[in-house]
C-alpha positions in Angstrom: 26.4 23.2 -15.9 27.6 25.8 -13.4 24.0 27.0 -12.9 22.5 23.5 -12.6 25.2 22.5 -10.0 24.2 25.9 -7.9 20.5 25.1 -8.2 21.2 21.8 -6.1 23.0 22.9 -4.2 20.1 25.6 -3.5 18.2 23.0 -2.9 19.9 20.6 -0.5 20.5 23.6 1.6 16.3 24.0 2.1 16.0 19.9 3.1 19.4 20.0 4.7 17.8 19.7 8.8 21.1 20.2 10.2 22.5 23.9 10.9 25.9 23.5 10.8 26.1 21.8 7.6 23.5 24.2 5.8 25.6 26.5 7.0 29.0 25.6 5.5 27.4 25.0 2.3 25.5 28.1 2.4 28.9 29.6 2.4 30.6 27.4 0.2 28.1 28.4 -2.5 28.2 32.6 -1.8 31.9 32.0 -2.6 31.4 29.7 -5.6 29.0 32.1 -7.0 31.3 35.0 -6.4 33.5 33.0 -9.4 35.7 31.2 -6.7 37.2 28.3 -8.7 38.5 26.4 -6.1 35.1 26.6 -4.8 33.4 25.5 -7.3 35.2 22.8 -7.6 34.7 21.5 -4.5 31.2 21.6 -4.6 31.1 19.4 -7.3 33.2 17.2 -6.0 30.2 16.9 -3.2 27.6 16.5 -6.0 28.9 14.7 -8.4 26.4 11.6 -8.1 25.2 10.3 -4.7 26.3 7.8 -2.2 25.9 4.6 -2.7 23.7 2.4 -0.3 24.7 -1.5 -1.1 25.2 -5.0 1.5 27.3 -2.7 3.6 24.5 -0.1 4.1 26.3 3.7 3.8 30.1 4.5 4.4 31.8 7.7 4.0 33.6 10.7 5.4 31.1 12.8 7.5 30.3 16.7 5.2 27.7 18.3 3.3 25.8 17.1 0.2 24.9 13.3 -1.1 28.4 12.4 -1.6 28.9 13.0 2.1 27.5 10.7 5.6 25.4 13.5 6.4 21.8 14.1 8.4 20.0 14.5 5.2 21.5 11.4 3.8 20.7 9.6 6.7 16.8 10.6 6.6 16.2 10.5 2.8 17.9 6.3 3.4 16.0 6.1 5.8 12.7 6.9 4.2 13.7 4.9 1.4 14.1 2.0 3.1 10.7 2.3 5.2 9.1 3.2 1.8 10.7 -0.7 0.8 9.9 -2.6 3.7 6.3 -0.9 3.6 5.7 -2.6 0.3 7.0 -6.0 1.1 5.4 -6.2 4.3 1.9 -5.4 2.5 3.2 -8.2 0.0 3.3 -10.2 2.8 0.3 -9.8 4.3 -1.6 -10.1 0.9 0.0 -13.6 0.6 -0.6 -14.8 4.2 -4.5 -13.6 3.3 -4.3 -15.6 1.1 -3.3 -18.7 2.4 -4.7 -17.8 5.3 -1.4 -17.9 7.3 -1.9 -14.9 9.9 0.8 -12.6 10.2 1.5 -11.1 13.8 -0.8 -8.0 13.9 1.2 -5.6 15.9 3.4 -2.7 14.5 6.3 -3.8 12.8 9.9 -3.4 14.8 13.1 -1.2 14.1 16.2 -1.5 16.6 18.4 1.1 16.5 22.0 1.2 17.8 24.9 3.4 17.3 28.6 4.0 18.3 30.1 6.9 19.6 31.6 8.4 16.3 30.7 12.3 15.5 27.4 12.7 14.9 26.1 8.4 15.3 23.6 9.8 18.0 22.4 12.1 15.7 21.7 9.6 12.6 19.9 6.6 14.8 17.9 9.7 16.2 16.8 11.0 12.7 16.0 7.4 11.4 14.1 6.8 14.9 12.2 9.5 14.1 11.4 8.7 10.4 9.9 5.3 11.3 8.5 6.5 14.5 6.3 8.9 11.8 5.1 6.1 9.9 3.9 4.4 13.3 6.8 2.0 13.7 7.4 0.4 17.0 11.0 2.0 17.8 13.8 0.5 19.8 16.5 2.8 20.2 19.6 2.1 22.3 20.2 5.2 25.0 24.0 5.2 24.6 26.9 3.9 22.6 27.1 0.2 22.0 29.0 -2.4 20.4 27.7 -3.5 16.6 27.0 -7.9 18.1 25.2 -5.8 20.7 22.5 -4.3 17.7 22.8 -7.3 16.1 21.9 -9.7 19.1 18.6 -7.4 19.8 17.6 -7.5 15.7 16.6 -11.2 17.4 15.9 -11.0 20.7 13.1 -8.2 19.5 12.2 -10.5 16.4 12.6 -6.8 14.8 12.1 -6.0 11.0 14.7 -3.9 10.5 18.0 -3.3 12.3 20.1 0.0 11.8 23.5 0.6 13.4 25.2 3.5 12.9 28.8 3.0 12.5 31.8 3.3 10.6 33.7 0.5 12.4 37.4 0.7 11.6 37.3 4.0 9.2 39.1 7.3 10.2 37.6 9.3 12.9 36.3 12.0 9.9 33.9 8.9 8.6 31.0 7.2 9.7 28.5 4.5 8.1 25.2 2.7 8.2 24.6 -0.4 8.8 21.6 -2.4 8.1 19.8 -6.1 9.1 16.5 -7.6 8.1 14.7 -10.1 10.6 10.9 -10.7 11.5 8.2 -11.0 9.3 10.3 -9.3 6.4 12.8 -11.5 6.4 11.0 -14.7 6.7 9.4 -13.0 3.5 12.1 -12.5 1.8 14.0 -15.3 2.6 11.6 -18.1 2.9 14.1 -20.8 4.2 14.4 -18.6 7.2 18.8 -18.8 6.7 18.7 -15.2 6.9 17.0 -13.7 10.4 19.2 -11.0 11.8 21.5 -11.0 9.1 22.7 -8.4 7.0 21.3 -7.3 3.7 22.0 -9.3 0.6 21.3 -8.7 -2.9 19.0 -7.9 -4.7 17.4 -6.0 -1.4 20.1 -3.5 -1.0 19.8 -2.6 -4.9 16.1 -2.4 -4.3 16.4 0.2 -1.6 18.6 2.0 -3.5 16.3 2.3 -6.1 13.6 3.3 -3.6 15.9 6.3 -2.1 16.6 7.5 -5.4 12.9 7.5 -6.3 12.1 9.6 -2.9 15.4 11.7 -3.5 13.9 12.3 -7.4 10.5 13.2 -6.4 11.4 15.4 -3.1 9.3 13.5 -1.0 8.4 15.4 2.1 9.3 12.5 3.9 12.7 12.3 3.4 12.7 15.5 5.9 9.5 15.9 7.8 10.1 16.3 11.6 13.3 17.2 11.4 14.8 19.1 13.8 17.4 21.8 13.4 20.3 19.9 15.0 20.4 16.6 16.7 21.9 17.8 19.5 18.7 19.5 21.2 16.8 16.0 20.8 18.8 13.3 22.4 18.6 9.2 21.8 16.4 8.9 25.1 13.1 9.5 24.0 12.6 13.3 23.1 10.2 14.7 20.5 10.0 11.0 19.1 8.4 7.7 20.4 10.6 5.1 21.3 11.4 2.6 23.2 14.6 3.1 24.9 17.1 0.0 24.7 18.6 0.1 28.6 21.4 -1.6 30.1 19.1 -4.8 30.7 20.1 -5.4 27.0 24.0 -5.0 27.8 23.4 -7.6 31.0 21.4 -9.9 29.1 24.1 -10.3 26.7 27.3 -10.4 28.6 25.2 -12.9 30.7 24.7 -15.1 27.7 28.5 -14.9 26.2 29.7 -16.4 30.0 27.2 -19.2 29.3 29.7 -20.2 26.5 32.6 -20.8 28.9 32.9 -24.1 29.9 34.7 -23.9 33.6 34.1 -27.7 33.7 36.2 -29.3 31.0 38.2 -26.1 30.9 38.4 -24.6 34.2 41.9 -22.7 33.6 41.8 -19.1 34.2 45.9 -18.4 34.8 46.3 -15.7 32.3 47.1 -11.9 31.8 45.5 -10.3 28.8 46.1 -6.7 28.5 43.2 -5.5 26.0 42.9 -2.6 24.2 39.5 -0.9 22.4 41.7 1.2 20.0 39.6 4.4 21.2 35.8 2.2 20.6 32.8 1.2 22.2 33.6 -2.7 23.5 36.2 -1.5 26.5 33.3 -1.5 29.3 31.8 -4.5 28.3 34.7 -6.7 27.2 36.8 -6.3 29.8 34.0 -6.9 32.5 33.0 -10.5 30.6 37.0 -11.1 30.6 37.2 -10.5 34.5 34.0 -12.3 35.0 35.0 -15.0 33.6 38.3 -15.2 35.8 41.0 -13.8 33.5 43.4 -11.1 34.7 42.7 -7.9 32.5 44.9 -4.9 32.4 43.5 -2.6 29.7 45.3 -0.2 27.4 44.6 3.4 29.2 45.6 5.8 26.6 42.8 4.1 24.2 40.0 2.4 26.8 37.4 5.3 26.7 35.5 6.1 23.7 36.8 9.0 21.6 35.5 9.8 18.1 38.6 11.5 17.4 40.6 8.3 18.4 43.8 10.6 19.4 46.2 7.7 19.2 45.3 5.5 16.0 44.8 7.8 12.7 43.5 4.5 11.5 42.1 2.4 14.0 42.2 -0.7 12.5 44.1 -3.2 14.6 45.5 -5.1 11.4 47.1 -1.7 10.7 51.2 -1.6 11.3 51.6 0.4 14.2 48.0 -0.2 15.6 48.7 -2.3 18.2 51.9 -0.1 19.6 50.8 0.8 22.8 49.4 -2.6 23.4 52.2 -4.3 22.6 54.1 -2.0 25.3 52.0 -2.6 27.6 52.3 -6.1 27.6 55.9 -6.2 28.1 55.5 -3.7 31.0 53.3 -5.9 32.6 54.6 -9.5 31.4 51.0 -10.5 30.2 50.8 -13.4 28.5 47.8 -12.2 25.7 47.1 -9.1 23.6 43.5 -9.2 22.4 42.1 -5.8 20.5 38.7 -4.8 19.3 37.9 -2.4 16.3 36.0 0.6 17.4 32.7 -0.9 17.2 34.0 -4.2 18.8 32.4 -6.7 16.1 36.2 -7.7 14.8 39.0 -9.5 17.3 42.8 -9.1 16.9 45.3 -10.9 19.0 49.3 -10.7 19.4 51.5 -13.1 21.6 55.1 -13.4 22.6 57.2 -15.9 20.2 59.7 -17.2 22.2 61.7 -17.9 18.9 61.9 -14.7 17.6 62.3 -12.9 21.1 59.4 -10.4 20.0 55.7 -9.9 20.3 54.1 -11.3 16.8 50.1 -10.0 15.7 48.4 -13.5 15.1 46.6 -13.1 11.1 42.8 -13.3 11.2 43.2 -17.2 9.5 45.6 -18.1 12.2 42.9 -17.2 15.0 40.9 -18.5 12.8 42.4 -21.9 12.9 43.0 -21.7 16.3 39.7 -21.0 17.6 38.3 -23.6 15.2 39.9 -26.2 16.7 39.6 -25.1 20.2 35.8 -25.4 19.6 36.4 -28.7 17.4 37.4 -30.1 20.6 35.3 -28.9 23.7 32.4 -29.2 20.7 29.6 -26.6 19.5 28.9 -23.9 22.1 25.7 -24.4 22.1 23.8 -27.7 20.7 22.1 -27.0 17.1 18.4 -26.3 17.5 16.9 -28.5 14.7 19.6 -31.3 16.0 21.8 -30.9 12.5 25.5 -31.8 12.7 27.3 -28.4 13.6 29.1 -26.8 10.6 32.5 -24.7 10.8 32.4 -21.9 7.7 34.8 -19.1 6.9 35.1 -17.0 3.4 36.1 -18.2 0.8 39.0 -15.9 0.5 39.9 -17.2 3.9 42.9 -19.7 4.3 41.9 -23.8 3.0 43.5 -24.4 6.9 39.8 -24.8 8.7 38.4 -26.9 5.6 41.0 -29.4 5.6 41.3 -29.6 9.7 37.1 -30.3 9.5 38.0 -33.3 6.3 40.3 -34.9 9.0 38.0 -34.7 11.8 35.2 -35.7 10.0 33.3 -32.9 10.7 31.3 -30.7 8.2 32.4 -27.1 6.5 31.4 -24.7 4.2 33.0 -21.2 2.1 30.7 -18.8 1.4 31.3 -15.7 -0.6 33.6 -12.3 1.4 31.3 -11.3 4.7 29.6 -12.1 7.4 26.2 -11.4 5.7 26.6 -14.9 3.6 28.8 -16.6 6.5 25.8 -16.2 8.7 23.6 -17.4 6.2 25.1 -21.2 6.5 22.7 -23.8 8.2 24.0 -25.2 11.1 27.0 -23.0 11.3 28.4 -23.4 14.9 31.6 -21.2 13.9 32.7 -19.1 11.2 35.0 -16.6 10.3 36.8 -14.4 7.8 40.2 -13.5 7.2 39.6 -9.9 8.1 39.9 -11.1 11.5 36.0 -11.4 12.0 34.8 -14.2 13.9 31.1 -15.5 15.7 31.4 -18.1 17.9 27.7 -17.8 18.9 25.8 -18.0 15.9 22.1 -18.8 17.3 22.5 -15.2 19.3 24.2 -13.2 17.0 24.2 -13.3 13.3 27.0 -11.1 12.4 31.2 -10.9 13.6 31.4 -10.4 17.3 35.1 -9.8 18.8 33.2 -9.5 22.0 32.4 -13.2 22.6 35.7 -14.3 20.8 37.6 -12.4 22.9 35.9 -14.5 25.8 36.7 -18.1 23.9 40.3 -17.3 22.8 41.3 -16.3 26.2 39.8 -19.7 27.5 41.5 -21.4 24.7 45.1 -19.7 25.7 44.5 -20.3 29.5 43.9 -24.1 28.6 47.1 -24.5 26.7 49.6 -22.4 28.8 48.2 -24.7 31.4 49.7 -27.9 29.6 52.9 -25.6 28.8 51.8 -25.4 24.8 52.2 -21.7 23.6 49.5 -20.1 20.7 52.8 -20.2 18.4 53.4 -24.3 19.1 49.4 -24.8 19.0 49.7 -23.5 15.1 52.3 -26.4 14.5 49.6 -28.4 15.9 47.4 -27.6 13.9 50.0 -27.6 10.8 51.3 -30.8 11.8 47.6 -32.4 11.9 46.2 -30.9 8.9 49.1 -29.6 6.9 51.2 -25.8 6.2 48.6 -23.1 4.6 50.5 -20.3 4.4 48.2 -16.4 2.9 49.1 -13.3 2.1 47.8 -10.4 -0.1 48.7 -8.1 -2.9 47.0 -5.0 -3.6 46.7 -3.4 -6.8 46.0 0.1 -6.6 43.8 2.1 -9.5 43.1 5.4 -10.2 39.1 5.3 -9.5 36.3 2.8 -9.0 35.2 2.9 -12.7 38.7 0.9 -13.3 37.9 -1.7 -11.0 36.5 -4.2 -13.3 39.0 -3.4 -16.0 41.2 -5.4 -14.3 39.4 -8.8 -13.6 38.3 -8.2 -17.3 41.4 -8.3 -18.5 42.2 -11.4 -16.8 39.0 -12.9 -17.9 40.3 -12.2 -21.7 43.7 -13.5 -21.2 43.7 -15.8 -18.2 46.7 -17.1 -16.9 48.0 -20.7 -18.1 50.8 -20.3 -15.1 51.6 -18.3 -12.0 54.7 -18.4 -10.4 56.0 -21.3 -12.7 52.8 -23.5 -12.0 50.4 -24.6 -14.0 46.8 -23.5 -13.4 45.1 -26.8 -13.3 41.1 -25.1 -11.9 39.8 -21.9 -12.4 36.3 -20.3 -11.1 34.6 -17.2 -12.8 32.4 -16.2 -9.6 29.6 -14.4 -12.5 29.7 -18.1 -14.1 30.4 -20.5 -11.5 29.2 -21.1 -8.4 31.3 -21.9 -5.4 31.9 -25.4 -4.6 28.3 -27.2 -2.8 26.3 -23.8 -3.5 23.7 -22.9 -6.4 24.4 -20.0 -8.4 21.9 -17.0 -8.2 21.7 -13.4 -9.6 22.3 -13.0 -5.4 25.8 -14.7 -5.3 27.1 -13.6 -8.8 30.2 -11.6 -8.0 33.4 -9.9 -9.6 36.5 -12.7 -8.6 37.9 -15.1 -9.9 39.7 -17.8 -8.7 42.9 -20.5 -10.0 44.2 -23.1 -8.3 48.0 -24.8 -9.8 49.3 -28.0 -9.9 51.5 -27.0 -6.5 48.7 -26.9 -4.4 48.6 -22.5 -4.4 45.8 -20.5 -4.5 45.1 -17.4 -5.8 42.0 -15.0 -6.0 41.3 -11.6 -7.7 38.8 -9.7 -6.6 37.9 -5.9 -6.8 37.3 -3.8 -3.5 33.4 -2.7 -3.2 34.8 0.5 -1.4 38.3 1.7 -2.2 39.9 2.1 -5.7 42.0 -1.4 -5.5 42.1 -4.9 -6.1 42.9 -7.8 -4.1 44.4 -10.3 -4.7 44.2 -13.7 -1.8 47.3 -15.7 -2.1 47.7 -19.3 -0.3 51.1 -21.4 -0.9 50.7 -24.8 1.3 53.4 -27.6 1.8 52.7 -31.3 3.7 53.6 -31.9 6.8 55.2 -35.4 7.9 52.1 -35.3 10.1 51.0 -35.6 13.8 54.2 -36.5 15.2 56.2 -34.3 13.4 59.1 -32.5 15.3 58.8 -28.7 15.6 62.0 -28.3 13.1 60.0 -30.4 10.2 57.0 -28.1 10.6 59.8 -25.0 10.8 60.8 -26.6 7.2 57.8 -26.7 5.5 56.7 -23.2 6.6 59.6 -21.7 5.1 59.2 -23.8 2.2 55.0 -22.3 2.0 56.3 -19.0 2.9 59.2 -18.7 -0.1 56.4 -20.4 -2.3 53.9 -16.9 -1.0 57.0 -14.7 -2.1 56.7 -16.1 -5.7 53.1 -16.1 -5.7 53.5 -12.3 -4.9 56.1 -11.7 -7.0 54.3 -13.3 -10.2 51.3 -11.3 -9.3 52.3 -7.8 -8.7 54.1 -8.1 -12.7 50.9 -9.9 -13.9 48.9 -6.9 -12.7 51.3 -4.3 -13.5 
């Protein structure tokens, strides 16, 4: 076993192109040989199996071997996935020969875009340089961008393939890869054309897999060919491999369109102070220019503006993280703003914090709350931009997303739809004109970008908030609004914690064998098994099949179970509602019936965290 380990590890030091991981390993493996147990243990902890490339591309903590986000990773998923979109493209071309439907004849297109994490430059650079090879038409960004930025150009190119390099809100020590489908391949692939610019779905991200680990198996050449011995001496402007470089015209041409969503006319109110922070990412630059552009008073959070892939002041730069928004939150008393908005490093999710007069404190807004709020804003001004086909617009979020947006859409007459966890089936829905996800992810401009973008949201919500501190209505009274309208829907979570990932379904399993007659004292009146039944309006397909489950009691609650694709947990989406008296109901019988939601979430949680052990 010992011998079998060191003979990989052998060989992923010959492919590996860059020197200072060859390197390490090189001397990890003298010591390992030299009967270092700790050693030995540690490299095969790094080759143990090999990282998994599913819907959300490649995530993991930057290091040697295929366990690790690493150059030779990046190159040998990189020729796997030209090797698959070679073959459908031919299968695509066979059947337009033979229906004699001519597909464009030019080179197919790849846009590339990255962050400024460690080594991002270096991994758009290596898989620029793979499909430049196989005589690819290359669009490579020339610095650090936002991901909406890579995924507007997927569509503005009409590109086959979109790669961005990024581990959004991970540690600074990881990093990921990101990928979309659009052009000829997707219109193959998804003939109903839903799908353009979107993120991978099954079964594509299984069949790439299977393609990288047929390369990885055979020791294709590919995988490596080219490969220079450290990214650093090549640059993303050019270099030793041809491509076209993605300028700041793209940058312009965006920001231009996102201030073509304002509406100055109907909503000319621009009296408000947002101090905005990038927590260390790539969307300072460009968000707070659009936010001054568009009239709003920005004061941005210094300590965390510029890039820095070592993000100094957030170990975990996640805004939804406690302590996140600290320095923010400072900020904005020091400067008596009336708005907080923050950006994860890559800029494609939106958080927001404002002052509760009630409390006497600053309170962080939860992604359905902006959720809500948003969706009403653009309920009422109506769809950003008109539907291209002329189909009535369509408001969407997750389906473990609050039931708030749904039943606001049933009174307004207005159409909605829940769609399975991410933005890769969100921006899937036909005629979608708004959507969003719990995980504070929001796209307000669907036709242009088909993925979450904080950096246009951050635009709407501060035109929403301008609007309604000009007729004296805070973002807190707005949500009793909205409440009062449309009812209390209050969420929270519980997360179950398990050793490894190979545990993960032994949870829902056990559910499935035993599910629950009651929670909390309720009776479970509906249930949904996600690999049986489809959700509500949809089709099942092999595509959608997923591990959750779902049960709705005879109070109204909701709760859903679902493993984590990434981390060794389970979550668990709780929702406890209570009726309103409705539209003209004072602010204290709202107060009332959110306490009554929020005691009825304690239970929920309570009943869970014993079911669940």
């Amino acid at each position: 076993m010992t011998e079998k380990l060191f003979g990989a590890v052998r060989r992923w030091i010959e492919n590996d192109p860059d020197a200072k991981t060859r390197s390490g390993l090189a001397q990890l493996l003298q010591r390992a040989e030299a009967s270092d147990a700790s050693e030995s243990a540690e490299l095969q902890r790094l080759f143990a199996g090999r990282l998994a490339f599913g819907t959300a591309g490649l995530r993991a903590e930057l290091g040697p071997g295929p366990l690790r986000m690493n150059r030779l990773v990046v190159r040998q998923t990189a020729a796997g996935m030209l090797s698959y979109a070679q073959e459908q493209l031919a299968r695509a071309q066979q059947k337009a020969d033979s229906s004699q439907d001519p597909m464009r004849s030019e080179a197919p297109k790849i846009v590339i875009g990255f962050d400024a994490r460690h080594q991002s430059d270096e991994f758009a650079a290596d898989t620029a340089e793979i499909f430049s090879a196989a005589g690819w038409e290359v669009h490579l960004f020339t610095r650090p961008g936002p991901t909406p930025l890579l995924a507007r150009q997927v569509l503005v190119l009409d590109a086959e393939i979109g790669v961005m390099v990024t581990a959004s809100h991970n540690p600074p020590q990881d990093n990921g890869y990101k990928v979309y489908l659009g052009g000829e391949l997707s219109r193959f692939l998804e003939p109903e054309g839903h799908g353009v610019g979107a993120q991978i779905v099954p079964p594509v991200d299984q069949d790439i897999a299977a393609r990288i680990a047929e390369l990885v198996d055979a020791d294709a050449p590919s995988s490596t060919e080219g490969a220079t011995d450290s990214g650093t001496d090549r640059g993303t402007d050019g270099g030793s491999t041809e491509t076209h470089p993605i300028t700041d015209e793209a940058r312009s041409s965006y920001e231009r369109e996102a201030l073509e969503l304002l509406d100055p006319k109907t909503y000319p109110h621009r009296d408000l102070h947002v101090v905005y922070t990038a927590m260390h990412g790539v969307g300072g630059e460009m968000v707070t220019s659009l936010l001054r552009a568009g009239g709003f008073t920005v004061t941005p959070v210094a300590e965390q503006h510029e890039p820095d892939p070592d993000f100094p002041t957030a170990d975990f730069p996640n805004p939804e993280e406690p302590g996140a928004l600290d320095l923010a939150l400072k900020a904005a008393e020091a400067n008596h703003a009336d708005l907080v908005l923050a950006n994860d490093p890559d800029a494609d999710r939106l958080s927001a914090a404002v002052y509760d007069g009630s409390s006497g404190a600053w309170r962080q807004l939860s992604g359905d709350e902006i959720g809500a709020l948003l969706g009403r804003h653009l309920l009422e001004r109506g769809p950003l931009r008109p539907q291209a086909d002329g189909g009535a617009p369509v408001l969407a979020n997750s389906i473990v997303s609050s039931r708030l947006l749904e039943r606001l859409c049933q009174v307004r007459g207005v159409g909605h739809a829940a769609t399975l966890t991410g933005f890769k089936w969100l921006a899937r829905v036909q005629h979608m004109s708004f959507g969003y996800e719990e995980a504070i992810g929001f796209n307000v401009d669907p036709e242009h970008v088909k993925d979450k973008d904080g950096v246009s949201a951050a635009l709407i919500f501060a035109e929403m908030t301008a609007s309604l501190k000009a007729r004296g209505v805070s973002l807190i009274a707005a949500l009793d609004e909205i409440a009062a309208e449309a009812g209390v829907f209050v969420t929270g979570q519980v997360t179950i914690r398990v050793s490894d990932l190979s545990e993960l379904g032994k949870v829902t399993a056990g559910l499935r064998a035993q599910p629950p007659e009651e929670i909390a004292g309720s009776a479970v009146v509906e249930s949904l098994d996600l690999t049986q039944d489809p959700l509500p309006g949809t089709q099942l397909s092999e595509a959608t099949k997923t591990d959750a489950l779902i049960y709705l009691t005879a109070d109204g609650d909701r709760v859903i179970v679902r493993p984590s694709g990434t981390e060794p947990k389970v979550k668990c989406y709780l929702e406890a509602v209570a009726d309103t008296p409705g539209v003209n109901a004072d602010p204290e019988a709202i107060g009332a019936a959110r306490a009554q939601a929020t005691a009825r979430l304690q239970q929920l949680r309570t009943s869970m965290e014993s079911m669940l052990g």
